[in-house]
FITI-401148 format. One record per residue: residue in one letter; x, y, z of N, C-alpha, C in turn. Coordinates in steps of 0.02 Angstrom, whole numbers, plus 50000, padded with zeros to 5 digits. Last residue first. Example, Ala and Ser with C-alpha at 12.3 -4.5 7.8 and 13.67 -1.06 7.14 Angstrom:
2
S506424988850354506844994750357506455000250394 A506604971650390506154977550390506604983550390 
***
This chain:
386
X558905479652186558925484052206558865489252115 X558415467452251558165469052235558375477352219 X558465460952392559055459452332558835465252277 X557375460752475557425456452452557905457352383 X557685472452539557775467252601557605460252548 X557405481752461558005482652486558195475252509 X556055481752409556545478452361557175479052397 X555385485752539555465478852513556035477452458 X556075498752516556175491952579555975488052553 X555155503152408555785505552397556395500052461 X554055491752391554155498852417554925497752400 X553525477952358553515483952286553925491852299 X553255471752459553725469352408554035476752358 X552885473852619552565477252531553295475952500 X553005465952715552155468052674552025470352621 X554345470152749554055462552731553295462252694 X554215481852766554575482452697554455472552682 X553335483952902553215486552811553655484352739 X554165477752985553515474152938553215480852882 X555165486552968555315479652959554835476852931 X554485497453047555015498452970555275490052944 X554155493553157553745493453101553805495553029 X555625489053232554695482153215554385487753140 X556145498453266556225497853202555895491753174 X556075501353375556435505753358556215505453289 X555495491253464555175499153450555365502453393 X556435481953445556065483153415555495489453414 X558055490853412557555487653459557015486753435 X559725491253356558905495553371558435490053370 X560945487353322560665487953400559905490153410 X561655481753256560875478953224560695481153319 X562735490753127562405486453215561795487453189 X564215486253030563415485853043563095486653124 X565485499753019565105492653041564595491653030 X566045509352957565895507952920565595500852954 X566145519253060566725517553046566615510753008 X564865526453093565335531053041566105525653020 X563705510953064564165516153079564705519853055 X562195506652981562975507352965563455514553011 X561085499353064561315504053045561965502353012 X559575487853019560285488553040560515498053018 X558435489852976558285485853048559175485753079 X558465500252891557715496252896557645494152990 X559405503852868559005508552877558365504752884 X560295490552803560185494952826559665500952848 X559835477652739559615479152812559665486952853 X560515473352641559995473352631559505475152684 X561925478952650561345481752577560675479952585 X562275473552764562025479852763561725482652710 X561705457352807562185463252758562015468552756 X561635444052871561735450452911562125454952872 X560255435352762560865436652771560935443152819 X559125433852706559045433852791559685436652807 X558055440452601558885439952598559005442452681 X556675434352522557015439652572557655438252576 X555615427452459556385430952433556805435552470 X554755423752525555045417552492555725421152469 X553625429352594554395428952601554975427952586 X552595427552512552735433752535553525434252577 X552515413252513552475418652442552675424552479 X552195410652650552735407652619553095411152541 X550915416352668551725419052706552195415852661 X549975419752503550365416252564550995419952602 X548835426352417549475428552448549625424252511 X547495423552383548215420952356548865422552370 X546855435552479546745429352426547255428652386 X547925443752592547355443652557547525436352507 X547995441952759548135440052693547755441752641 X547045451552879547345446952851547655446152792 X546975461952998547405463952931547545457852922 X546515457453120546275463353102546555464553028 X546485440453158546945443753121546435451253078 X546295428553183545905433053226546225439053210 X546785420353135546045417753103545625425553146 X548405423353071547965422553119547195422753132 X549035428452976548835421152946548485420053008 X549615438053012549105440852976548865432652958 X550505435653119549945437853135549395439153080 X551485438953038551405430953044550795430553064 X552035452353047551825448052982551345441352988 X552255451753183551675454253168551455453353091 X553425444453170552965440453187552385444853179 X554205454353094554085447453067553395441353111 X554455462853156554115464053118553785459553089 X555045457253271554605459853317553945461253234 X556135451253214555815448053254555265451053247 X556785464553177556685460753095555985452653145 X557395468653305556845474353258556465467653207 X558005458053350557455458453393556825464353347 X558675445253259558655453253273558025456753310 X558455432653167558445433753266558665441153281 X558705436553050557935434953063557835432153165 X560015436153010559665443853017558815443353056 X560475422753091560385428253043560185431653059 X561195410453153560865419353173560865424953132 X560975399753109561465404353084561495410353121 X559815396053186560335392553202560865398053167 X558855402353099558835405253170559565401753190 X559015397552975559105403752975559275406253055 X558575384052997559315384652962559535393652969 X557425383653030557705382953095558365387853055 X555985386052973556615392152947557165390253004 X555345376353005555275374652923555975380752914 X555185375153151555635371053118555735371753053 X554525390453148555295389653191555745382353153 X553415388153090553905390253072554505392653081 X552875378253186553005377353109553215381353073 X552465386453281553085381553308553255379553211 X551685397753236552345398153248552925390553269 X550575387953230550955392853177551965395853186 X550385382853346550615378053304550645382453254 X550325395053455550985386953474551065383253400 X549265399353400549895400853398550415396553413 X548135391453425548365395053336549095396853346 X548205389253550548425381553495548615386253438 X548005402353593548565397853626548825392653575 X546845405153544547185406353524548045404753557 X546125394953605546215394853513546695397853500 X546005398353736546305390153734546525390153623 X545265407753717545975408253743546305401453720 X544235411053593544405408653636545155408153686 X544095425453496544265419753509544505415453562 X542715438453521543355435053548543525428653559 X541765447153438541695438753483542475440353479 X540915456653358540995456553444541465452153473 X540935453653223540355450753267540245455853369 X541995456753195541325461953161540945459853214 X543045451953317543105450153259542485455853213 X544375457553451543725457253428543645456153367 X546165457553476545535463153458544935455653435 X546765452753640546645450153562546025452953551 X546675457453768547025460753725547085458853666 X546025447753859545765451553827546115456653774 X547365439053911547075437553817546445443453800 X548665451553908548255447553928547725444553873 X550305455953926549785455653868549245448253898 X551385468653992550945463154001550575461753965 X552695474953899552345474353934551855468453941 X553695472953779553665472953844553285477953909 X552545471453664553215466853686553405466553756 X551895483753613551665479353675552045473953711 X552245488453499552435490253572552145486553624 X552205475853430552915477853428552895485353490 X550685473253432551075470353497551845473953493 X550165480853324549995483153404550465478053450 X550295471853235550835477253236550725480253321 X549865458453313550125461553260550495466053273 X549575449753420549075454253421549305460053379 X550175438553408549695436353447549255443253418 X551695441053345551165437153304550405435153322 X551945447253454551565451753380551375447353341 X552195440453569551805446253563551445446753498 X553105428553510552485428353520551845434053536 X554235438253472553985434953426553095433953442 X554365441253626554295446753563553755444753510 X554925430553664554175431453701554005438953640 X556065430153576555465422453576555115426653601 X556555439753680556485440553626556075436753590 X556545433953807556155440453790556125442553730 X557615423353780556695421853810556395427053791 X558675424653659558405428353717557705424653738 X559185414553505558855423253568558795421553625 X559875402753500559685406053459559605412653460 X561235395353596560695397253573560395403953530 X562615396053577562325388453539561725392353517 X563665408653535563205402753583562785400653536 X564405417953453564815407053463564135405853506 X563845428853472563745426053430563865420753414 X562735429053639563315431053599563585425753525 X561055438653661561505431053642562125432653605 X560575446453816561015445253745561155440453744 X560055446353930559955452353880560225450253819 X559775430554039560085434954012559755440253950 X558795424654071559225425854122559675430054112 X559095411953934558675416653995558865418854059 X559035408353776559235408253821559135414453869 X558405393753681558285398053717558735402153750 X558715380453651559065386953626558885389453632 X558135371053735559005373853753559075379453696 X556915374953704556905376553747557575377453772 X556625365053580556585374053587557055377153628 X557695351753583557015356453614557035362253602 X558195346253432558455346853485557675351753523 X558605334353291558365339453329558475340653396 X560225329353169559525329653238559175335353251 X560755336553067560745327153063560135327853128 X560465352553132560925347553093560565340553068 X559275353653208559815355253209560355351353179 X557335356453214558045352053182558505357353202 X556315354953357556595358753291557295355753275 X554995354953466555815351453435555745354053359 X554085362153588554295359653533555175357253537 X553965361353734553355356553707553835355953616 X554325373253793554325365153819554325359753780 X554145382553726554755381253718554965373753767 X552755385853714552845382353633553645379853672 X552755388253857552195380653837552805377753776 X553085400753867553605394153896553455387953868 X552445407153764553195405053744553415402053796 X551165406653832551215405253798552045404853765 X551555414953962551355408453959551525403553910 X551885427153890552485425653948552135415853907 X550515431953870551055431353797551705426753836 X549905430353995549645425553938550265425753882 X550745432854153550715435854076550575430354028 X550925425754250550205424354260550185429454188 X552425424354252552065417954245551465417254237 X553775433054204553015433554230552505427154207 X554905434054114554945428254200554065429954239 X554865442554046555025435154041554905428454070 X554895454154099554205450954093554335445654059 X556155457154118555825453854202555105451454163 X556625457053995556885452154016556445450954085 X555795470053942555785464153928556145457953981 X556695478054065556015476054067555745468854010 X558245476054142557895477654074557005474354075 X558285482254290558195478554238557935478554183 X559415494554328558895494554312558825488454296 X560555496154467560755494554379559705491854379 X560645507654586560835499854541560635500354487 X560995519754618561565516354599561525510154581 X559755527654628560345528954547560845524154556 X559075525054733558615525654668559195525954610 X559895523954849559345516854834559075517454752 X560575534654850560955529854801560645524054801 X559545543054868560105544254791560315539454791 X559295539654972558815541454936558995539354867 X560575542755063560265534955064559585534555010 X560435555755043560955553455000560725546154990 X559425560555120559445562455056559865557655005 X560015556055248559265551855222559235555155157 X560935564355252561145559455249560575555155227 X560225578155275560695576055202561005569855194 X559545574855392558975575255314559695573955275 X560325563555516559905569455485559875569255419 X560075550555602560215550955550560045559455529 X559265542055693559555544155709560195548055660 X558935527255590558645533655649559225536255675 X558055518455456558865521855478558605528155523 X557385503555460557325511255485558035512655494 X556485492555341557045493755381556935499655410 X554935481955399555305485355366556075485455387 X553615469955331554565468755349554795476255323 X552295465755420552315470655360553275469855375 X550645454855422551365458855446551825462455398 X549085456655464549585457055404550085458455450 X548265459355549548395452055520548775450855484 X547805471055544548015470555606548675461355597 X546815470755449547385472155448547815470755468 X545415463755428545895462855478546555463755453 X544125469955356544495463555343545075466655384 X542625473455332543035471355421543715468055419 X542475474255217542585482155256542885480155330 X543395462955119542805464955187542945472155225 X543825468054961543945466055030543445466655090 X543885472254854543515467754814543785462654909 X544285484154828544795482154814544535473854827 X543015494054871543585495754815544005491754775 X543235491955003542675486454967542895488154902 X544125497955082544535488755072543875486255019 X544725509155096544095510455039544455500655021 X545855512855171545245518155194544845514055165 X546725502355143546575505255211545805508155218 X547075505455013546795500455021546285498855088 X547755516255041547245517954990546605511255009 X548975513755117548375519355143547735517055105 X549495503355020549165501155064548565506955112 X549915515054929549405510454915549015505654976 X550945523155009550185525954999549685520854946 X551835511955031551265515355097550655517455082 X552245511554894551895504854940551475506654989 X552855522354856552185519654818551995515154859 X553925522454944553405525754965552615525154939 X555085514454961554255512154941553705515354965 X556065525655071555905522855009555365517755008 X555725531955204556395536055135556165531555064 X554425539555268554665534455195555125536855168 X554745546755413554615548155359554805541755300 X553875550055579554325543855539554175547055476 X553165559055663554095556555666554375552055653 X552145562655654552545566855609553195566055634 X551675546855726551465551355680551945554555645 X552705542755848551865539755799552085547655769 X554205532155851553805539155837553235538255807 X554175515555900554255520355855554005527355874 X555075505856030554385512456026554495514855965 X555865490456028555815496856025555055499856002 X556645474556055556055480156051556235484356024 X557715466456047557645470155993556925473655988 X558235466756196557685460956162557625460056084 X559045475556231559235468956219558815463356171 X557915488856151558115486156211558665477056171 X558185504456067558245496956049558445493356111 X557735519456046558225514756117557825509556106 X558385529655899557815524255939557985520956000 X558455545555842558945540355849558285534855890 X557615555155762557905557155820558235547155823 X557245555555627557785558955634557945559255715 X556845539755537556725542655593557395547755638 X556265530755401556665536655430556585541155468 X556265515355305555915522855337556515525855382 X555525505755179556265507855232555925515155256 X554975489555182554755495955163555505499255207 X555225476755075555345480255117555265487155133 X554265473854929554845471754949554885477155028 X553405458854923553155464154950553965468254954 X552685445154805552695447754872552935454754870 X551915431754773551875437154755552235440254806 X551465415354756551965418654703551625428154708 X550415407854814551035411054870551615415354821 X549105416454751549355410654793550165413254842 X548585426554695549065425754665549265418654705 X547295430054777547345427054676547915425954675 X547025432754886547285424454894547225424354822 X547005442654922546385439054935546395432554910 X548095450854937547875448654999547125446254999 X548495450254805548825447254843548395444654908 X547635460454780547285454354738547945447954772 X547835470754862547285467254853547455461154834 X549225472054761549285470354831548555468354874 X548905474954655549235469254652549255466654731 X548125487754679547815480854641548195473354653 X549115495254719548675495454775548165487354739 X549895496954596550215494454676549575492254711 X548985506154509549245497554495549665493054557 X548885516354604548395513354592548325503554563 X550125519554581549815519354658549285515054657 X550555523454478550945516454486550415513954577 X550235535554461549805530954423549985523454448 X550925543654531550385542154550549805538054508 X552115541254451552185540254525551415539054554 X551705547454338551965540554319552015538154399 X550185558954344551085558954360551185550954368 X548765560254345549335558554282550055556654282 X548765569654460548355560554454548515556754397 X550205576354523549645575554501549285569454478 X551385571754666551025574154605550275573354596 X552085562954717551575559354685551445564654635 X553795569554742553215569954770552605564954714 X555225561154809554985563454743554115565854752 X556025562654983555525560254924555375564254869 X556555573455044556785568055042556585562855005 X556195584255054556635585455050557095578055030 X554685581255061555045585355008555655584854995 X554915579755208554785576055147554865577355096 X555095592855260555495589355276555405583055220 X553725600055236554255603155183554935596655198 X552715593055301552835591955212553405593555205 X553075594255420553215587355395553265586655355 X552845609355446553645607155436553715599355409 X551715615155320551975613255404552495608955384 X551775629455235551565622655233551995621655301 X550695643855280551335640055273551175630955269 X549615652455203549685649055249550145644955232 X548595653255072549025659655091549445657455146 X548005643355011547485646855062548055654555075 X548735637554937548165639254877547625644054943 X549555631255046549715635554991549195640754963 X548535620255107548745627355134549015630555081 X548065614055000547755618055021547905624055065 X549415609054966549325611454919548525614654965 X549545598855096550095606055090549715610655024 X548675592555083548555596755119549235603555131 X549155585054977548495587654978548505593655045 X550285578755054550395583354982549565584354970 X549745570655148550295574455168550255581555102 X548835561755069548645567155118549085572255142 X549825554355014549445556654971549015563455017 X550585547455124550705553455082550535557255028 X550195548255274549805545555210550015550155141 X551165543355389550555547255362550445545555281 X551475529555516551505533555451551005537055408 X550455526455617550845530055623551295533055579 X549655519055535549655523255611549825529355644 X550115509755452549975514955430549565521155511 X550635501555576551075504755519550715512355502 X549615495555637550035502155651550365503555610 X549215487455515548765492055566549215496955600 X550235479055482549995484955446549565488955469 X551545475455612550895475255588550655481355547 X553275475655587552645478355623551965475955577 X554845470455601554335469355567553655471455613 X556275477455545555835474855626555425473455563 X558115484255568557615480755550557345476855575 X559125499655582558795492055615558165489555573 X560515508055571559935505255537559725498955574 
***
């Protein structure tokens, strides 16, 4: 394996386009005519794009945006690229210098970021598409790959298998934690700078009981949740029940629904509506989040802030007249008991435990229903009530 760095002008040069590669095998097919040996060798070694629906060829299009909007200077210096790796079955003569000749054409194959090639192709052919000078200078880009050469197909098969199955995924909430240009992201670093909340005899910043970097809070730590979990909270209290799936993913402020009028509340409004609803009720319920009650559970979170969302001035499902959050909560039983949580937001296992493992997908909207309606067979569960 060696690693070089080439210009994106030859790159794509000499790497084919693998959106073209699989188009033109599917015309020869659909003609009666063999597919030529570069497709079937790829195949052998890549997942194919597929159709214009396939999760591979949808990611082409969101690749090819980020990487525009990289190379026109929106993101500044916070963006980058990860290494492209490729694969060349006849071996390379690497001089002292660390030169070397690649294979042009049907003698390099993408063992991996292959979404990367065929976004930059994309970007390649159609640069006004992507908001670029039809003259804009490729040639200008440098591009960091690796190449394993000299290698045959079951060994570039296996280097396939174990780039894609042997690391450990990140949990997605937790990487959109760390997204700095995500408005819901933004907004829970601001409220976790900026507030203080009691702890005992004192207060203390949001922001140490936070904790990040990590999937879990264990039950002796100081802090309260998760960043991704706080960033939960702020999802659904920003854009209700629609945020308990939207949590993890990106939430921008066009994503706050519209009022009869048309109008969309300002960004800067709904930044303050929320920093100061929710920061006032992080200090008025600290005694619950410090216990870790049932009310830091990422399901009873995710329901609870799309509750909270209804006191939001931009709120598709508000309160109705005389019904307060504070009236509407006032009897819940935060406690971690299974009489009052099970099947809602906790299970009971066969060996008689509680887990409170389900997520908020799992169980955000079995949570804010039984917080919304006092009267359901859940509400009276979760408030004693039985």
């Amino acid at each position: 394996m060696a690693n070089g760095v080439i210009d994106c002008e030859n790159l794509l040069a000499i790497v084919n386009d693998p959106q073209e590669v699989e188009d033109a095998a599917k015309r020869a097919q659909k003609a009666g005519r063999p597919i030529g040996e570069y497709a079937r060798t790829r195949a052998g070694v890549q997942r194919l794009l597929g159709t214009a629906g396939s999760k591979k060829a949808k990611n082409v299009g969101e690749y090819a945006d980020y990487i525009a909007a990289g190379l026109r200077g929106d993101y500044d210096e916070a963006w980058s690229l990860p290494q492209i790796t490729l694969w060349s079955p006849r071996p390379l003569m690497i001089s002292e210098e660390g030169s070397s000749a690649l294979p042009i054409k049907d003698g390099l194959y993408v063992l991996d970021s292959e979404t990367q090639v065929t976004a930059w192709h994309r970007i390649k052919s159609h640069p006004g598409a992507y908001d670029l000078s039809e003259d804009f200078d490729f040639g200008a880009v440098p591009l960091s790959f690796e190449i394993f050469h000299g290698i045959g197909i079951m060994a570039a098969r296996q280097i396939f298998h174990d780039r894609n199955m042997k690391g450990v995924p990140v949990d997605k909430s937790l990487a959109m934690s760390m997204d700095g240009r995500d408005f819901g992201t933004t907004v829970t670093r601001k409220l976790m700078e900026s507030l203080k909340v009691p702890v005992g005899e004192t207060t203390a910043q949001l922001s140490s009981l936070i904790l990040t970097g990590k999937r879990q809070v264990s039950d002796k730590a100081a802090e309260w949740m998760t960043m991704s979990v706080l960033r939960t909270f702020i999802a659904t209290a920003m854009l209700g029940k629609a945020g308990i799936h939207a949590a993890s993913t990106g939430i921008e402020h066009e994503d706050i629904p519209v009022d009869e009028s048309g109008t969309r509340p300002d960004r800067a409004v709904v930044q303050r509506e929320v920093m100061e609803t929710m920061g006032a009720f992080l200090q008025e319920n600290a005694q619950f989040f410090h216990s870790k009650t049932a009310i830091t559970a990422p399901a009873v979170v995710a329901g609870l802030g799309a509750t909270i969302n209804r006191c939001m001035s931009w709120s598709t499902d508000p309160l109705t007249d005389g019904v307060t959050l504070e009236r509407l909560l006032e009897d819940v039983k935060w406690e971690r008991e299974a009489k009052y949580w099970s099947g809602i937001a906790a299970k009971v296992t066969d060996r008689g435990a509680v887990s409170w493992a389900g997520g908020a997908r799992d169980s955000g909207h079995k949570v804010y229903d039984a917080l919304n309606r006092p009267e359901s067979e859940a509400g009276k569960q979760i408030r004693g009530r039985f």
